[in-house]
Biopython code that builds the backbone (N, CA, C, O; Angstrom):
import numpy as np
from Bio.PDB.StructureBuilder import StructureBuilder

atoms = [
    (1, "UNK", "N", (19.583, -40.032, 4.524)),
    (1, "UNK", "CA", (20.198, -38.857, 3.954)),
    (1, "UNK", "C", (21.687, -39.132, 3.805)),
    (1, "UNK", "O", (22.197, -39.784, 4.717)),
    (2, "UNK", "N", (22.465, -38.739, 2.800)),
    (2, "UNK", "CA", (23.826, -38.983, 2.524)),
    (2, "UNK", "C", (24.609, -37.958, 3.288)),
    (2, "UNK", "O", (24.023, -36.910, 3.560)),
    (3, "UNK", "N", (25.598, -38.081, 3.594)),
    (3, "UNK", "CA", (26.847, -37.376, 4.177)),
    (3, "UNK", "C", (27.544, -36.469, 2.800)),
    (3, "UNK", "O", (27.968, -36.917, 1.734)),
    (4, "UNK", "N", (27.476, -35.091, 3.273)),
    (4, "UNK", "CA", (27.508, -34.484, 1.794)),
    (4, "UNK", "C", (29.604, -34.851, 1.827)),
    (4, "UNK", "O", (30.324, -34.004, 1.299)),
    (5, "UNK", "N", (29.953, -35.532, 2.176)),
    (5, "UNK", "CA", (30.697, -35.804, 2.065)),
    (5, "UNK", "C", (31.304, -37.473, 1.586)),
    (5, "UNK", "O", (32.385, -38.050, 1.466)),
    (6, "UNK", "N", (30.147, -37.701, 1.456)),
    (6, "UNK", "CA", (30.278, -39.125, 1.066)),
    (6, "UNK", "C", (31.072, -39.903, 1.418)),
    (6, "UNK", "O", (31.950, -40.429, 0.734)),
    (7, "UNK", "N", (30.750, -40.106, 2.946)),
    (7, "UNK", "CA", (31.285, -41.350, 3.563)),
    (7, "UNK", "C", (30.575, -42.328, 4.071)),
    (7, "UNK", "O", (30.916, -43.510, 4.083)),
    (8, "UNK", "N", (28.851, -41.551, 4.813)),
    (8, "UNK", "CA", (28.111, -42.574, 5.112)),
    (8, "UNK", "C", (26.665, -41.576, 4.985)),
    (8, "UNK", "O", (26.246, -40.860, 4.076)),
    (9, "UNK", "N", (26.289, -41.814, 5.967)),
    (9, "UNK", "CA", (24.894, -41.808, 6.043)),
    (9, "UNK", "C", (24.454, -40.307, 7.050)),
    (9, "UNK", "O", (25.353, -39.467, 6.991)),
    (10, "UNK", "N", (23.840, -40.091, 7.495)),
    (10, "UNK", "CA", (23.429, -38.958, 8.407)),
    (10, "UNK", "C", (22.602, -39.290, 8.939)),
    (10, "UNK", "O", (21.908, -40.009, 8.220)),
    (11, "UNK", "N", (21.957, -39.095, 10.549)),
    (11, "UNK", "CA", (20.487, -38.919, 10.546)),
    (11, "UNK", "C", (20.471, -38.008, 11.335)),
    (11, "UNK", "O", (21.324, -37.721, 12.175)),
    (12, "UNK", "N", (18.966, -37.232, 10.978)),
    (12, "UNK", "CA", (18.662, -35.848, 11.631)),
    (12, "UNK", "C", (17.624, -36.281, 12.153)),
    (12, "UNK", "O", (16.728, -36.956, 11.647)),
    (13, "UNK", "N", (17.815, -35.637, 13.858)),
    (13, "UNK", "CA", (16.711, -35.861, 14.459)),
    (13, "UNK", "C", (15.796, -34.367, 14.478)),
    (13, "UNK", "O", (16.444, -33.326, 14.373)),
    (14, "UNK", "N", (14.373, -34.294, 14.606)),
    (14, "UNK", "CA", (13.106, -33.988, 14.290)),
    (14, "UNK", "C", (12.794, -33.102, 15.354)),
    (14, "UNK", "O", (12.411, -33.769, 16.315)),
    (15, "UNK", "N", (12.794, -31.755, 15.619)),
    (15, "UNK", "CA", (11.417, -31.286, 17.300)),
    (15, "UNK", "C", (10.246, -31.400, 16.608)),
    (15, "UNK", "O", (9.894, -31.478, 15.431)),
    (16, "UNK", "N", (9.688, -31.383, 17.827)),
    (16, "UNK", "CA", (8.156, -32.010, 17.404)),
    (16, "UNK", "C", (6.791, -31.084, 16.311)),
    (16, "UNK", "O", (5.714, -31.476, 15.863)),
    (17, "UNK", "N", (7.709, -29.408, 16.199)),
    (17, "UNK", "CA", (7.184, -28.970, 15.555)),
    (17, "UNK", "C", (7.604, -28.967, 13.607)),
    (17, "UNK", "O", (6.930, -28.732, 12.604)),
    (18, "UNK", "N", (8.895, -29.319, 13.823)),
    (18, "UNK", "CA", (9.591, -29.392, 12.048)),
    (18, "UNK", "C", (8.863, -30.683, 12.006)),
    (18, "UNK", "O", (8.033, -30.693, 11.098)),
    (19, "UNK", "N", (8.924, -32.075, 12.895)),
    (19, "UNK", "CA", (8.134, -33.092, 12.246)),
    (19, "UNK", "C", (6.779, -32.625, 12.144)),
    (19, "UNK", "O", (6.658, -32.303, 10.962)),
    (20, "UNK", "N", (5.372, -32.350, 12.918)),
    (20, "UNK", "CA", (4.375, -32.008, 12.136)),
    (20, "UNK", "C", (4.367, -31.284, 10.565)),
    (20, "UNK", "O", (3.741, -31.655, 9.572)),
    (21, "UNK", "N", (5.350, -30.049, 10.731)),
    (21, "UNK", "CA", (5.456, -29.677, 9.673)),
    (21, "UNK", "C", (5.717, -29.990, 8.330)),
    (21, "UNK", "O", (5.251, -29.344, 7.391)),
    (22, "UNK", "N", (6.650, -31.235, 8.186)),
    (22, "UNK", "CA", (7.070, -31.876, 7.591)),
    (22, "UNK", "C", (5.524, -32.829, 7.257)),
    (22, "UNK", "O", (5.010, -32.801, 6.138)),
    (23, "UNK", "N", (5.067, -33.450, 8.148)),
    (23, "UNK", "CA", (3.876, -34.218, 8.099)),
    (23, "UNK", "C", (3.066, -33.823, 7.608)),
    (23, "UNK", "O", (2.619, -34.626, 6.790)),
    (24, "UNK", "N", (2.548, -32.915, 7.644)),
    (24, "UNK", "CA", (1.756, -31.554, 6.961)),
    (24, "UNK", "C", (2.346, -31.439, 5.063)),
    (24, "UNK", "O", (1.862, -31.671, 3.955)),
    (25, "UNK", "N", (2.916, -31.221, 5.317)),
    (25, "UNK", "CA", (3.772, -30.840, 3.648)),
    (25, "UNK", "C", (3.566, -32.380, 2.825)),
    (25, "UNK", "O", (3.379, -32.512, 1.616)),
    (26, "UNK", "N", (3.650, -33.362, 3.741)),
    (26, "UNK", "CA", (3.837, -34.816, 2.841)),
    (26, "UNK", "C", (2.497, -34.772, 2.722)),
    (26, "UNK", "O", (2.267, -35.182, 1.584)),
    (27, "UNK", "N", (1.056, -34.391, 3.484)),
    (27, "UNK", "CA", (-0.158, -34.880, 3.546)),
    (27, "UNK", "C", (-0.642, -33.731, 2.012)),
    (27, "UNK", "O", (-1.431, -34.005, 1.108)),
    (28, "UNK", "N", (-0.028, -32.771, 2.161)),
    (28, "UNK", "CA", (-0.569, -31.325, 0.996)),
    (28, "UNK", "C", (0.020, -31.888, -0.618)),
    (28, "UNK", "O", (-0.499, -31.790, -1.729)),
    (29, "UNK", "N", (1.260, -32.472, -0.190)),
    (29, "UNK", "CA", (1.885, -33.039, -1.531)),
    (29, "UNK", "C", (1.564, -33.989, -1.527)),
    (29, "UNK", "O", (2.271, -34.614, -2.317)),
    (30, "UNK", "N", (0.573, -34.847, -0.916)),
    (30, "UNK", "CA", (-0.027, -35.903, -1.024)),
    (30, "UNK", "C", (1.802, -37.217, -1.772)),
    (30, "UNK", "O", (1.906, -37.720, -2.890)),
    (31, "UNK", "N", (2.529, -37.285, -0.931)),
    (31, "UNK", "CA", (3.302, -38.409, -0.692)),
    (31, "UNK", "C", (3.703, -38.630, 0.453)),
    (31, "UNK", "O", (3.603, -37.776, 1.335)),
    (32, "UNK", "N", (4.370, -40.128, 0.708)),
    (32, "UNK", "CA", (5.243, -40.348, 1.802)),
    (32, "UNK", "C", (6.498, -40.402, 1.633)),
    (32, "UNK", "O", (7.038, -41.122, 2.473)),
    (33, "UNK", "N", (7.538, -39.710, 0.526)),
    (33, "UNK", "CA", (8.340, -39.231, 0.595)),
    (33, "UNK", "C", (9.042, -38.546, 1.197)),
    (33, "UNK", "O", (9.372, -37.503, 0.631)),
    (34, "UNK", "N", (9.485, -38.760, 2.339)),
    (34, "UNK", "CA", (9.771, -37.723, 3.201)),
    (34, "UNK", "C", (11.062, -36.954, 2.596)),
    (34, "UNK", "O", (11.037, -35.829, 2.097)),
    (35, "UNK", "N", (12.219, -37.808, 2.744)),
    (35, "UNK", "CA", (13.379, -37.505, 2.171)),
    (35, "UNK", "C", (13.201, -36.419, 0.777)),
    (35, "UNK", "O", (13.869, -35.390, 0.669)),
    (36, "UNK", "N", (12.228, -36.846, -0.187)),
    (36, "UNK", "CA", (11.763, -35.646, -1.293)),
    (36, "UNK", "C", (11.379, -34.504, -0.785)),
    (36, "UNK", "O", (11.906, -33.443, -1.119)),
    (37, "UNK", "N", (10.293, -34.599, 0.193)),
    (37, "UNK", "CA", (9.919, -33.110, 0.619)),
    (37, "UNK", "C", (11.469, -32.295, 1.548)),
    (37, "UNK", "O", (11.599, -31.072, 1.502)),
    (38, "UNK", "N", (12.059, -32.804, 1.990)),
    (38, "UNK", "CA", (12.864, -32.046, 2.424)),
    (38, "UNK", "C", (13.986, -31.801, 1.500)),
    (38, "UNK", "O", (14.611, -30.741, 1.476)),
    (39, "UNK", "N", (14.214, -32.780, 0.766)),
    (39, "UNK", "CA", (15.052, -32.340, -0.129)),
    (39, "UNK", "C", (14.863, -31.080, -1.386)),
    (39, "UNK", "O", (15.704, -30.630, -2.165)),
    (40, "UNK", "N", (13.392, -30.739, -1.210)),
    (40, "UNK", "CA", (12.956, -29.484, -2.317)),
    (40, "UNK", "C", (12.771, -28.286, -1.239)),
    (40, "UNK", "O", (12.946, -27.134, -1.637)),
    (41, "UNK", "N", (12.394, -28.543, 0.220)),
    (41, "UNK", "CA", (12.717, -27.733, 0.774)),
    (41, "UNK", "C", (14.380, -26.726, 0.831)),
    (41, "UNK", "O", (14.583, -25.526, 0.649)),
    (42, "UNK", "N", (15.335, -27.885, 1.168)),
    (42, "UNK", "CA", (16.559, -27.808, 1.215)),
    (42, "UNK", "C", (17.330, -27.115, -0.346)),
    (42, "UNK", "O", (18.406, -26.518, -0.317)),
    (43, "UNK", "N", (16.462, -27.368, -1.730)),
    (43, "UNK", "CA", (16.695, -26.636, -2.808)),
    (43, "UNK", "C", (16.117, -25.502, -2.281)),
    (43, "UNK", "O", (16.825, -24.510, -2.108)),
    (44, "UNK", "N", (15.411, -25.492, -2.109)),
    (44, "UNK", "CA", (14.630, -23.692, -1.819)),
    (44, "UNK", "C", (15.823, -22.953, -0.868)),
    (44, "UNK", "O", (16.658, -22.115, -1.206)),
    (45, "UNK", "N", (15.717, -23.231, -0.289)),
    (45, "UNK", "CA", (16.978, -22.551, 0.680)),
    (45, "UNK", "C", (18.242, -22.282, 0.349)),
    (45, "UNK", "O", (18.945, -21.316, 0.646)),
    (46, "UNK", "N", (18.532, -23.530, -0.499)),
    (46, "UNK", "CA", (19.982, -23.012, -1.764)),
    (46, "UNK", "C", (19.943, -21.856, -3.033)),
    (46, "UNK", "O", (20.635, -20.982, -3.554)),
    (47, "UNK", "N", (18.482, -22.583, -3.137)),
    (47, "UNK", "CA", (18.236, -21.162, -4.286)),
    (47, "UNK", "C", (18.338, -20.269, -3.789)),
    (47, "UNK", "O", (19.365, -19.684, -4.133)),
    (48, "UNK", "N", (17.659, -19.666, -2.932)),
    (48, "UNK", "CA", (17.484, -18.386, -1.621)),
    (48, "UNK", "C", (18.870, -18.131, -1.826)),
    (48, "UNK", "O", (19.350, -17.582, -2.818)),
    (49, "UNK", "N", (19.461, -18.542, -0.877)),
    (49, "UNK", "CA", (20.959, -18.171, -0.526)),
    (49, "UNK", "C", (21.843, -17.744, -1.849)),
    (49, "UNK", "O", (22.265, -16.619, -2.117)),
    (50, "UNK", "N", (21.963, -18.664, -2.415)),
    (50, "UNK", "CA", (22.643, -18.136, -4.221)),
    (50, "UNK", "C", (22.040, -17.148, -4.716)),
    (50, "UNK", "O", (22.746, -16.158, -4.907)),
    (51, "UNK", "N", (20.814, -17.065, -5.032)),
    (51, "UNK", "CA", (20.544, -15.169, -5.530)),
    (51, "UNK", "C", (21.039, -14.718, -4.413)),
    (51, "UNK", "O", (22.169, -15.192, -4.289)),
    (52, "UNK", "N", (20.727, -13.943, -3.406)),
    (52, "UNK", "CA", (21.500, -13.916, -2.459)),
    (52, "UNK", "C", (22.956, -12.969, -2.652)),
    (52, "UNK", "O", (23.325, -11.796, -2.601)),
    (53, "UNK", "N", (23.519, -14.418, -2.923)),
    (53, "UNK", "CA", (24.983, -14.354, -2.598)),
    (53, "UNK", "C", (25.336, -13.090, -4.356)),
    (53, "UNK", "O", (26.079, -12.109, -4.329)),
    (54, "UNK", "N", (24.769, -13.439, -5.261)),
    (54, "UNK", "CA", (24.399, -12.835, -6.586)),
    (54, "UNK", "C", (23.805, -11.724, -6.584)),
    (54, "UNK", "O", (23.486, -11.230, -7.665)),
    (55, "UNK", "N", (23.545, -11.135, -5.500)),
    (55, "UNK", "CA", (23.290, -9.629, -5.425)),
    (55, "UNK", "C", (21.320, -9.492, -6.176)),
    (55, "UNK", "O", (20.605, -8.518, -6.412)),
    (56, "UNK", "N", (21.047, -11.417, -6.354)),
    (56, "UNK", "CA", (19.733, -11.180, -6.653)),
    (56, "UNK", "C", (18.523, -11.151, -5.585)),
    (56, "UNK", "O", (19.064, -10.807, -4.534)),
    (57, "UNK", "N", (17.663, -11.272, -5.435)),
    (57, "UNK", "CA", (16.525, -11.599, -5.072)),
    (57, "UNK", "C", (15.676, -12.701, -5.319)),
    (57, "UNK", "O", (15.296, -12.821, -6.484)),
    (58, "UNK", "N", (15.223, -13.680, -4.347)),
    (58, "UNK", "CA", (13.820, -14.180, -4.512)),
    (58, "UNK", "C", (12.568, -13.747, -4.105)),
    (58, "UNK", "O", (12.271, -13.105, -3.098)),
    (59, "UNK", "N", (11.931, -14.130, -4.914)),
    (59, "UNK", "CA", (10.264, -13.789, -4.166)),
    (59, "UNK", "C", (9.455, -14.357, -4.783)),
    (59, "UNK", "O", (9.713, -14.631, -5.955)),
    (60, "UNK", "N", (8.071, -14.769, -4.155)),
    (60, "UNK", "CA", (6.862, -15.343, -4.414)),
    (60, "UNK", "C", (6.142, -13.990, -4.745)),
    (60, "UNK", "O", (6.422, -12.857, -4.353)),
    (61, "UNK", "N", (4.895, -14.522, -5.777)),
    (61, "UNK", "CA", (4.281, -13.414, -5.961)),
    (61, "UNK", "C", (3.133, -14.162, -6.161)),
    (61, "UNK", "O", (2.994, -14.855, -7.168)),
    (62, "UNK", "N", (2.152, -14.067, -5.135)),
    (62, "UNK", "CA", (0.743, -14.004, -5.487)),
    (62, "UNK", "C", (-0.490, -13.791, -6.448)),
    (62, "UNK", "O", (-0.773, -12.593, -6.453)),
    (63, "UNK", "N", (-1.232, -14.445, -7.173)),
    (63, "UNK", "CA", (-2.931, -14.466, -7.567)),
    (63, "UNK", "C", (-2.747, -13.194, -7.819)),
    (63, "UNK", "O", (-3.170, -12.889, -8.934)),
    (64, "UNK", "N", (-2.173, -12.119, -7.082)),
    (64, "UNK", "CA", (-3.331, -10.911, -6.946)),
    (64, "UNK", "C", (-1.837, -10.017, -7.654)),
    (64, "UNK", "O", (-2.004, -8.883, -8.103)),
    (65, "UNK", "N", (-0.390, -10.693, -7.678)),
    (65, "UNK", "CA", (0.392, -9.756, -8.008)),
    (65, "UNK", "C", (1.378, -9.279, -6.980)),
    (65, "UNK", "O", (2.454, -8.724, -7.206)),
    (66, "UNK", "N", (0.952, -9.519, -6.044)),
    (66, "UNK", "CA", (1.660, -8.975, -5.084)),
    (66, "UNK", "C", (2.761, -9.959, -4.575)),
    (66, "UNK", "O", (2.475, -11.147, -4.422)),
    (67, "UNK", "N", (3.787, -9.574, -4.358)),
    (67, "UNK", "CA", (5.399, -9.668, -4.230)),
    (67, "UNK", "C", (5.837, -9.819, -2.404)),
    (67, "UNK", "O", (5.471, -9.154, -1.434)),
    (68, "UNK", "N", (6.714, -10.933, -2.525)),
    (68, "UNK", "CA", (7.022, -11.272, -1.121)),
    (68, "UNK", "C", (8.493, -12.017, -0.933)),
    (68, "UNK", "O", (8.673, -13.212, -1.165)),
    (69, "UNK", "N", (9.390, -11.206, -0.527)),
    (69, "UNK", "CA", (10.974, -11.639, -0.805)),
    (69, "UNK", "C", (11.009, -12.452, 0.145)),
    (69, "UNK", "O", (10.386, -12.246, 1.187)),
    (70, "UNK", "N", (12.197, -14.162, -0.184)),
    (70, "UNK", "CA", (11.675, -14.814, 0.546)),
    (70, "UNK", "C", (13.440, -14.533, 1.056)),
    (70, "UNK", "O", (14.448, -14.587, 0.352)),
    (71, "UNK", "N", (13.269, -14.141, 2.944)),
    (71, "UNK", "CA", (14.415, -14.227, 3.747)),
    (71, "UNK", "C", (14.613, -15.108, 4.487)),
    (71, "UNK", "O", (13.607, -15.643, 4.954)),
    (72, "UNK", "N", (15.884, -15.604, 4.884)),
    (72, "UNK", "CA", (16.159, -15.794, 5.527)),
    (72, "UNK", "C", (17.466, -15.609, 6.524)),
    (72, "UNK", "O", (17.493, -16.173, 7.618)),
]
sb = StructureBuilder()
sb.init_structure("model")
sb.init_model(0)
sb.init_chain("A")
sb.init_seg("    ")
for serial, (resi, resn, name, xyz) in enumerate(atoms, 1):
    if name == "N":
        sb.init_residue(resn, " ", resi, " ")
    sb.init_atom(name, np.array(xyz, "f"), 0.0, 1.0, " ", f" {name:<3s}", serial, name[0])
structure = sb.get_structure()
């Protein structure tokens, strides 16, 4: 992972439940990309936050229609 400051490198260490989770997400998206899956995670959370900050909203909406704002 890059240093959003671009000097070097980063590493983040894992509890044992974000790594399954993570493990889980690479096995559903069927890659070993790890760095990708967190990095679309990590968009999701920017998106989130920017509507947000924009007085908008996110939300998932379900098959059936039904609506679910995503917080954090």
């Amino acid at each position: 992972m890059s240093d959003p400051r671009g000097i070097g490198t980063v590493s983040v260490e894992l509890n044992a439940t974000l790594a399954e989770l993570l493990a889980r997400l690479c096995v559903e998206l069927d890659t070993e990309d790890v760095t990708g899956v967190l990095s679309r995670a990590v968009g999701l959370l920017d998106l989130a936050q920017r509507t947000r900050r924009q007085g908008g909203r996110l939300c998932f909406v379900n098959e059936r229609g039904e609506l679910a704002d995503v917080v954090f």
